[in-house]
C-alpha positions in Angstrom: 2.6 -19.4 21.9 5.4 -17.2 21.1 6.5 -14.3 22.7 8.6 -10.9 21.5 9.1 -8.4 24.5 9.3 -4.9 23.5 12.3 -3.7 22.3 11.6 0.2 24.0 11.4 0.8 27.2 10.4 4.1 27.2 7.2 2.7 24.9 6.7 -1.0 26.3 3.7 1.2 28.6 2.3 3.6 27.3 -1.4 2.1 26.6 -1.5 3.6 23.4 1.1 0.7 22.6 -0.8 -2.3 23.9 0.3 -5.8 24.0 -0.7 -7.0 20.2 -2.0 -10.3 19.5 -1.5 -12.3 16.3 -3.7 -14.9 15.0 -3.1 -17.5 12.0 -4.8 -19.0 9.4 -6.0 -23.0 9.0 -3.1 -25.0 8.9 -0.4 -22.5 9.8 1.1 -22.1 13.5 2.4 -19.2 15.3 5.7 -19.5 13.9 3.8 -18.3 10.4 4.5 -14.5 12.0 7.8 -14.5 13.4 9.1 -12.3 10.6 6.0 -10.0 10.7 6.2 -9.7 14.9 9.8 -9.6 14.8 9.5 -5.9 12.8 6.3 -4.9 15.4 8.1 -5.2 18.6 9.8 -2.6 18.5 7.0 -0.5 20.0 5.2 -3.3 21.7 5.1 -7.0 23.3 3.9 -9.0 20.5 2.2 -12.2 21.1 1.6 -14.9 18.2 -0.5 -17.7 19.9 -1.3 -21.3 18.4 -4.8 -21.6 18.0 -6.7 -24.9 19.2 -6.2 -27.9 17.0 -2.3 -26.1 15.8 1.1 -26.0 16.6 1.8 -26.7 20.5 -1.6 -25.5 21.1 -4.1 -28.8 22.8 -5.6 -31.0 20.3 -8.4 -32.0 21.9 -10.8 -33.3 18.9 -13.5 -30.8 19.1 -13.4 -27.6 17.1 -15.2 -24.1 16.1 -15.0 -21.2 16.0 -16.3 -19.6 19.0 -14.4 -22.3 20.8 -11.8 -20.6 19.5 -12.5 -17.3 20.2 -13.3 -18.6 23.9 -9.6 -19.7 24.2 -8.3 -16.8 23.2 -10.6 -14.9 26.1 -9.4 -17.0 27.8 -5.5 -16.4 27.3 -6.2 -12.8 27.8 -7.6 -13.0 31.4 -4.7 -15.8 32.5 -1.7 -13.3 31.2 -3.8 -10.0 32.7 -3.2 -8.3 29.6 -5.6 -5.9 29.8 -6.6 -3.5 26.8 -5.0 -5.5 23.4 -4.4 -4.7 19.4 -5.1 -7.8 18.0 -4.3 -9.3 14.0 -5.8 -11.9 12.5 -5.5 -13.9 9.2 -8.3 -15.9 7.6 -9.6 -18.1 10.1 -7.7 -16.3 12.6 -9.1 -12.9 11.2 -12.9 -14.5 12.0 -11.9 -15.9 15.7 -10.8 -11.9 15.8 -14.0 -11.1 15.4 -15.8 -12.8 17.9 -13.1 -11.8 20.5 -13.3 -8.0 19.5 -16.7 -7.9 20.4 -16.5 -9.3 23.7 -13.0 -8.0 24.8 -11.3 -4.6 25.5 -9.8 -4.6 21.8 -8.6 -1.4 21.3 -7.3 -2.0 17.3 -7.7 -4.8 15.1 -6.3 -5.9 11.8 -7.9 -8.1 9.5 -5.9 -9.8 7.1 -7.8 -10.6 3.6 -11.1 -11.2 5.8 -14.9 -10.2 4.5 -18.2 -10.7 5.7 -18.5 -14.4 5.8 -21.1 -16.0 2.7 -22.7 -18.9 1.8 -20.7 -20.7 -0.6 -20.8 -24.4 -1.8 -18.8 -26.4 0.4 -15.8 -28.0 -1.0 -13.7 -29.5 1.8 -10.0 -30.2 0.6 -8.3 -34.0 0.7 -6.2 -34.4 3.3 -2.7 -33.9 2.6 -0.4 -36.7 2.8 2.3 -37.2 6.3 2.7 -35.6 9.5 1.0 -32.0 9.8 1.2 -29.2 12.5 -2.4 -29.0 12.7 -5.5 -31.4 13.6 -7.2 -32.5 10.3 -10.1 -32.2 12.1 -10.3 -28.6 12.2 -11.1 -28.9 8.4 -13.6 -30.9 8.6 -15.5 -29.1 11.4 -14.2 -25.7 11.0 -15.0 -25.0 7.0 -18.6 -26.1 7.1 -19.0 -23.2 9.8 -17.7 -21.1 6.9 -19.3 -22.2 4.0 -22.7 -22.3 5.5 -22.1 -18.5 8.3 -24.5 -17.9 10.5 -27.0 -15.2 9.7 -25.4 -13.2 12.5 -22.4 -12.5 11.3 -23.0 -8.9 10.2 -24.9 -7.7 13.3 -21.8 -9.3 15.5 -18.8 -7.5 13.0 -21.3 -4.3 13.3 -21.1 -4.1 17.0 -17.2 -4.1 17.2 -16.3 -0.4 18.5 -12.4 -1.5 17.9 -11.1 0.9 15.6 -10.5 -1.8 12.0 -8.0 -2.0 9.1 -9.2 -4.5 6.6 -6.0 -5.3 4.6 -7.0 -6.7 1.1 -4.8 -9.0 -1.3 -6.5 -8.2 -4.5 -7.8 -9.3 -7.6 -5.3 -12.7 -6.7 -7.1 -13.7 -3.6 -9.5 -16.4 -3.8 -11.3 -13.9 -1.7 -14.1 -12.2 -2.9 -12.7 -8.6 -2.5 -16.5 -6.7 -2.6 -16.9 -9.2 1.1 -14.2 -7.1 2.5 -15.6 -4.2 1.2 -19.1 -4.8 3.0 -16.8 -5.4 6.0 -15.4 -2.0 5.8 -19.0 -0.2 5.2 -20.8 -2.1 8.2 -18.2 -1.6 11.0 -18.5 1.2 13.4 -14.9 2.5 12.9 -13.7 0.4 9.3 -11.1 1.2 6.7 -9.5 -0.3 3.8 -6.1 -1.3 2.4 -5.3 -3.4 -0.5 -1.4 -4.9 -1.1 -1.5 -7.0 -4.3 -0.6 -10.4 -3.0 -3.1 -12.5 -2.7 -4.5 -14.3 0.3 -1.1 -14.5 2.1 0.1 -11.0 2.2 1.9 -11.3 5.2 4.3 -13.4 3.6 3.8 -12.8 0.2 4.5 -9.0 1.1 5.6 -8.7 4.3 7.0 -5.4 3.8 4.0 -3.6 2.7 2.5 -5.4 5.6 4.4 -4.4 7.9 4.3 -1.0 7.3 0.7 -0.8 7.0 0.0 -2.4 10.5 2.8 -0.7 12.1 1.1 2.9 10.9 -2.6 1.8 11.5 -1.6 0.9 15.3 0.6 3.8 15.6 -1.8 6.5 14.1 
């Protein structure tokens, strides 16, 4: 987990500049946002946390999603946090999900993240050497994705969190019409799209930026 205290004082309470949360991708860490949270604390304590199976995070073996999304509840009632905006990318924007509609969430960012679809499953080779992350998580994580459960629309329905669906484009491997179904079954859903593919928050981190810092701020 990595931490970025506030840089204002007069701002570091004021509840409509909540502690915000930041979630990664497969394979990444919570270092992946330090250049992105280093820009959004300077209106809030910003939070990047090392999902399970990543980074210094516990490795135990064992891995889904709503075991991930039950260790980030977890994390929020240990630290007292309270009310949260929360960001996540990919796989991180998915374990968002599931802990927006079970946690005082009061915004959430989505980062290149539709309504999960059947697809045919096509697990990756491992790469070669060391990694940050427990192969593992692959192979138990994207068959959750490939095959969703029927839910998942009801569940992304019932999130009252005000949503920003940021899109990367025709360069995503993303189907961009899923985030559009996103956006047009959430309660309170709209839509951005920054030209950079799947990892716009280093591809344009910029853009990014500004886009989450005006969504939280508005």
């Amino acid at each position: 987990m990595r931490w970025w205290p506030c840089l204002s004082d007069q701002v570091s309470s004021d509840p409509a500049s909540p502690p915000l949360l930041l979630l990664h991708a497969t394979g990444e860490t919570a270092a992946d946002w330090d250049l992105v949270a280093s820009r959004l604390c300077s209106k809030r304590t910003v939070i990047a946390v090392d999902l399970r199976g990543h980074g210094a995070s516990d490795w135990p073996g064992v891995y889904s999603l709503e075991l991930m999304a039950r260790d980030i509840l977890g994390l929020l009632g240990s630290l007292e946090l309270g009310e949260v905006d929360l960001v996540g990318h990919s796989l991180g924007g998915l374990v968002a999900c599931l802990v927006a509609a079970n946690a005082p969430v009061r915004r959430l960012v989505l980062e290149d993240v539709g309504v999960p679809h059947s697809r045919p499953p096509a697990t990756p080779a491992r790469p070669e050497g060391e990694l940050d992350f427990d192969w593992a998580v692959v192979e138990q994580v994207r068959p959750e994705i490939d095959s969703p459960d029927p839910y998942w629309p009801t569940l992304m329905g019932s999130i009252k969190a005000a949503t920003l669906v940021i899109g990367g484009g025709p360069a995503s491997p993303i189907p961009q019409q899923h985030l559009d179904e996103l956006v047009s079954i959430m309660q309170r859903g709209s839509l951005v799209t920054i030209d950079a593919g799947h990892l716009i928050h280093s591809g344009s981190p910029n853009e990014f930026t500004a886009a989450v810092q005006a969504f939280l701020d508005n």
